[in-house]
Steps between C-alpha positions, in 0.01 A plus 500: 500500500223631774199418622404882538476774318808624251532904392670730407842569227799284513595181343515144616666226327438121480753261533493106414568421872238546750606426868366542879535780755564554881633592815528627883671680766625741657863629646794726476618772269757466251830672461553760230759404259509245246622190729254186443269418810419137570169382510429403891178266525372181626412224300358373806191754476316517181136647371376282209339725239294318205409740211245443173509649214246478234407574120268460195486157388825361311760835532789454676496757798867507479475688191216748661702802570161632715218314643246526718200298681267768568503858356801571243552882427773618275475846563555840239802492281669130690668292273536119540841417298657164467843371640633587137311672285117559406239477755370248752181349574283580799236283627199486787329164571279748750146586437491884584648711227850513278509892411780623261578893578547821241788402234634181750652219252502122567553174336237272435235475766274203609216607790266306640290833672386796239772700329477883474757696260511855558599766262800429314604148663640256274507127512802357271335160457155350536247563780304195611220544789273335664268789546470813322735762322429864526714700240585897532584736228862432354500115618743245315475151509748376278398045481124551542254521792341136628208603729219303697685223474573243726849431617535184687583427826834707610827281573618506839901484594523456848887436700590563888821634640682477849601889619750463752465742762800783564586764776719703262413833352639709226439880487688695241481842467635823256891415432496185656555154339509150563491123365269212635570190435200250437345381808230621737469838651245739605351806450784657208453884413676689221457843509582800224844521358553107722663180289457143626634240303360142463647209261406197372299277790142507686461754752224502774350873654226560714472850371735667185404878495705623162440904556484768149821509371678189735656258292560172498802378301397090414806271387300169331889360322467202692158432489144651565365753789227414670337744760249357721320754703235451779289751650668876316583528139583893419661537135527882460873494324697270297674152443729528250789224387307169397266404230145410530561143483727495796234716732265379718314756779219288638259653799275278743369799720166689374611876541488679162818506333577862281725487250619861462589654158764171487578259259476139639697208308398220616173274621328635817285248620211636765233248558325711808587863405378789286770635285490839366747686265511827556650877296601717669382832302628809492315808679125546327546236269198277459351245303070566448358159409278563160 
């Protein structure tokens, strides 16, 4: 979920769990090699975060797999897929625009601001808006289109964390691996051809910079993953390993976050932050909007 803008391809799943995000520090660089590294922190120094999260009257924003509070752009050919199959439902509770790109897919969608499907797009589900609906050639709405219609006043979820503060950083790069264990730590970088394993347990980064084609390898036997991050969030490769109901990636810092020709399983939560997804096309390729 953001409170920016969202663009681009890729696909972002929903998961019945919806958690909180954080982090801080700064420190030391890890060793290559797969030995664990300890989280070092104090308890003693914390940052209290508090984070909100709304939607349309009576849906559950924990099974929203995108949302937004001000403009919500799905950009040309992005699909919005469920945890399991089928796809997900998108919602903005803003007032500025929701706009649907050339031959994008989505699940149902519920807008408070005026909806604009471009050439091709498809909604699998109804369409409800407050405002207006502008249609392009080749548009399907599968349930029906509800416009001018009023949707209520949007339902607020609102929760504060603790982020402990750390002096420990990770930085990972080509050949090199390593495993955190959950705790606090700073700024953590994986770069191309890096692995950094997490497992089950809450961990706590300032910054988590996951470079094109870095990979982190997520082990959620004993429980969920939750990744709290504070003022960075870089997703550019993969996390692979876990199911979307055992995922959480949850941002408090309000620097775009690009999601980079990647799938994500899981629920990203960014309250502050625009969140684009973003192809990466090959040489001349383009996409003219109709």
């Amino acid at each position: 979920m953001s409170n920016g803008n969202l663009s681009g391809i890729g696909r972002v799943a929903c998961i019945a769990m919806l958690v909180t995000l954080g982090t801080t520090g700064c420190g030391s660089e890890a060793p290559a090699g797969a030995k664990e590294v300890v989280a070092s922190s104090s308890l003693a120094l914390t940052t209290e975060q508090r984070f909100n999260v709304s939607v349309p009257s009576g849906l559950d924003f924990r099974q929203t797999a995108v949302g937004a509070a001000e403009t919500l752009q799905i950009g040309d050919r992005t699909q919005i897929q469920g945890a399991t199959a089928g796809f997900a439902p998108v919602t903005n509770v803003g007032n500025v625009l929701s706009d649907f790109g050339v031959s994008s897919q989505v699940g149902a969608v519920t807008s408070v601001a005026r909806v604009a499907l471009h050439s091709s797009a498809r909604v699998n589900g109804s369409l409800r808006s407050a405002s207006t609906v502008s249609q392009d050639s080749g548009v399907v709405v599968t349930g029906g289109v509800t416009a001018n219609t009023p949707l209520g006043t949007p339902d607020l979820s609102t929760w504060k964390i603790q982020f402990p503060q750390s002096s420990q950083n990770v930085t990972l790069t080509s050949g090199q691996s390593a495993s955190l264990a959950p705790g606090a730590y700073g700024a953590v970088t994986v770069y191309q051809s890096a692995r950094l394993s997490l497992r089950s347990g809450t961990y706590y980064f300032d910054q988590l910079d996951l470079e094109l084609q870095g990979n982190i390898q997520l082990d959620a036997s004993a429980g969920p993953i939750i990744i709290y991050a504070q003022t960075k969030l870089v997703y550019r490769g993969n996390m692979t390993g876990s199911t979307p109901d055992k995922l959480l990636v949850a941002y408090s810092g309000g620097l775009p976050v690009t999601i980079i020709e990647s799938v994500f399983n899981g629920t990203l939560v960014a309250p502050a932050a625009p969140v684009r997804l973003e192809p990466i096309l090959k040489p001349l390729e383009r996409i003219d909007r109709v």
